[in-house]
N, C-alpha and C positions, 0 to 999 in steps of 0.2 A: 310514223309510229305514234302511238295515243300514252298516252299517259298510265290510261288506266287499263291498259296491257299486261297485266302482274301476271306471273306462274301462278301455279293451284297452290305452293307454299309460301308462297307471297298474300297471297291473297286470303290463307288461313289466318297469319299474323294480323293484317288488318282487321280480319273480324273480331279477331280475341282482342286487339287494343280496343275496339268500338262496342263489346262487350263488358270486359275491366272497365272502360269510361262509362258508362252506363253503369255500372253495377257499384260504381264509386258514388256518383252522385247520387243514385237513387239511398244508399248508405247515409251519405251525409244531409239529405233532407229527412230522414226519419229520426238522427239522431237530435235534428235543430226539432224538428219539430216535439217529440216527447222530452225533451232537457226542457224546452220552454213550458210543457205543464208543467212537470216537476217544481222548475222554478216559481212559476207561477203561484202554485200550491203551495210550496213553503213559505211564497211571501203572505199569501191569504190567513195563514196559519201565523204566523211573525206577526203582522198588521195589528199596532197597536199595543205592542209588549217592550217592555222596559228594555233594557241592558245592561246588565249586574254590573259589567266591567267598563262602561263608559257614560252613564246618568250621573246627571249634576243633580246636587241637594233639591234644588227646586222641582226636578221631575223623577226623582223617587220620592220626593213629598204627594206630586200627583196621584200618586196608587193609593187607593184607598186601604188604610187600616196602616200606612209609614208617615210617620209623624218628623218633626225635625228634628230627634234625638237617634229613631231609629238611622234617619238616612245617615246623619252623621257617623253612627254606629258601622254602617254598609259601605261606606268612602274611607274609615278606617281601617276595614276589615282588607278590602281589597288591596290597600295602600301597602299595610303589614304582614298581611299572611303572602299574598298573591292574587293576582286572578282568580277571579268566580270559574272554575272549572264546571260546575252544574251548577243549579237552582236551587237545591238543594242544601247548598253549601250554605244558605242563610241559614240554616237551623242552629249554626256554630256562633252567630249571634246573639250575645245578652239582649232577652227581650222579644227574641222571636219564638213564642208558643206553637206547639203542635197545633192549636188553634186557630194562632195566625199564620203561620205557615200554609195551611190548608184555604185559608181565607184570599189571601194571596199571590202564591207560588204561582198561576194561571196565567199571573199578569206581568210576568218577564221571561228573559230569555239570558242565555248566556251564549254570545258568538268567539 
């Protein structure tokens, strides 16, 4: 007697596991592969941008138009109030003009 002797309902379940197995993996390479652009893309996007909630004085001094009163002002803010929740939240800063704000909002991120 052979192995591969199965009933016709034997033999259905085989193909539906070898199906399901097929249809899983083929699942799990599409979602590796589009999560990796995606990721990708955000970091292309990210690449280069401050971090409201984790820059030390000297590298919110880097961006151009934060001097070393503003960043002091930024290391306070987040200290006291909380976490930079958006980018936007610089505006609540003395010293940051609708001006500079627009100047450079571009060049952070808040994670």
């Amino acid at each position: 007697m052979s192995i591969f002797n199965f009933t016709r309902e034997e033999k259905q379940v085989v193909l539906f596991l070898i199906i399901v197995a097929v249809a899983g993996i083929a699942a799990n390479c599409l979602v590796k592969k589009y999560s990796g652009v995606k990721t990708i893309a955000q970091l292309c996007q990210d690449f280069g941008k401050v971090d409201l909630n984790t820059a030390s004085k000297e590298l919110l001094q880097s961006v151009p138009g934060i001097g070393e009163k503003l960043a002091c002002r930024i290391i306070e803010y987040r200290q006291r109030q909380a976490p930079f929740k958006e980018v936007a939240d610089l505006k609540q800063i003395k010293g940051v003009t609708d001006y500079r704000y627009r100047k450079f909002k571009d060049s952070f991120l808040v994670k």
